[in-house]
C-alpha positions in Angstrom: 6.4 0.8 17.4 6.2 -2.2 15.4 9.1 -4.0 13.8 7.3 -4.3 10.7 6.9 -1.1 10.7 9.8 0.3 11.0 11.1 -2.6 8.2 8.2 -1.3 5.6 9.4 2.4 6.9 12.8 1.8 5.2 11.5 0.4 2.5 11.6 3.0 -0.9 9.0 5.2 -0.5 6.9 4.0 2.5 6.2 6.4 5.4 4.7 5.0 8.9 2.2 7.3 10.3 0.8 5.8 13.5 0.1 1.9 13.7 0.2 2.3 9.7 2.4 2.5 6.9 1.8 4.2 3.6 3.2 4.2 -0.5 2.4 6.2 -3.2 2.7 5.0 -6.7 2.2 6.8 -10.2 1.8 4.6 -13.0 1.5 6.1 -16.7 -2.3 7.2 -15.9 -3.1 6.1 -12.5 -2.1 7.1 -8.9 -2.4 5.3 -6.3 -2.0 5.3 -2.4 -0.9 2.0 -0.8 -1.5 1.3 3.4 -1.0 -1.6 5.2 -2.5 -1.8 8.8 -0.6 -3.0 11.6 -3.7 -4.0 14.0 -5.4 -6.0 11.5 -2.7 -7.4 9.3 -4.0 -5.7 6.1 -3.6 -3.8 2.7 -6.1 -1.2 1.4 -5.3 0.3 -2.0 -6.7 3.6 -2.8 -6.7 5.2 -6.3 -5.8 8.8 -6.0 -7.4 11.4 -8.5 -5.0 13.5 -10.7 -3.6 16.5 -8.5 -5.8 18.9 -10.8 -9.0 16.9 -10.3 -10.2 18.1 -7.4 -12.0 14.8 -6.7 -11.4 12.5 -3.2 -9.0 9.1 -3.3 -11.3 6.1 -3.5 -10.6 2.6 -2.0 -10.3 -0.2 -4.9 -10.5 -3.6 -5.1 -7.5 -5.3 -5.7 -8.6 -7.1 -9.0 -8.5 -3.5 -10.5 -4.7 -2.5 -9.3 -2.0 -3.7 -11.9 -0.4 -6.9 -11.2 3.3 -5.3 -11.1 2.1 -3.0 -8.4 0.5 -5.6 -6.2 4.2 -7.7 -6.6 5.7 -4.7 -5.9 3.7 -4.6 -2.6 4.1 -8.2 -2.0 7.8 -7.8 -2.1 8.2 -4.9 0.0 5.8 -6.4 2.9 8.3 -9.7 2.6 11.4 -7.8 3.2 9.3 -6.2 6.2 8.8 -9.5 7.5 5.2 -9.4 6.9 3.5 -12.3 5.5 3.2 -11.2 1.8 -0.2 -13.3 1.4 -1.7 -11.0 3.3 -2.0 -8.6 0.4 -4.3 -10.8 -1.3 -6.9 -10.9 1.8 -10.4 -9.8 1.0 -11.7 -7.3 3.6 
């Protein structure tokens, strides 16, 4: 497995699945669902519908995700020893 993964693995609340890691956040109103991607050296943020909504997660752009949740990310894929800039790459 990859290093980074297994770095972003022990990191608080990241699970790897595969060649990805994954975070879930709940903010006062919003949930989301953070991955970062191995292969292609990228973050996707997904905003997760309330657990009664019945609806399907949705990915986001990341001018629409707070700012302390994107530093949050930033700092977590650092420790990793992923480059944190990565986080603000447009797909």
């Amino acid at each position: 497995m990859d290093e980074r993964l297994d770095a972003l693995g022990e990191r608080e609340g990241w699970h790897v699945e595969g060649r990805a890691a994954r975070v879930h956040y709940q903010g006062e109103t919003d949930r989301y669902s953070v991955e970062y991607y191995a292969p292609s050296d990228c973050v996707l943020y997904w905003k997760v519908p309330p657990e009664d909504g019945g609806e399907t997660a949705v990915p986001v752009g990341r001018t629409t995700v707070p700012g302390p949740l994107r530093e949050r990310v930033r700092l977590d894929l650092d420790a990793a020893g992923v480059d944190p800039e990565i986080e603000r790459r447009e797909l």
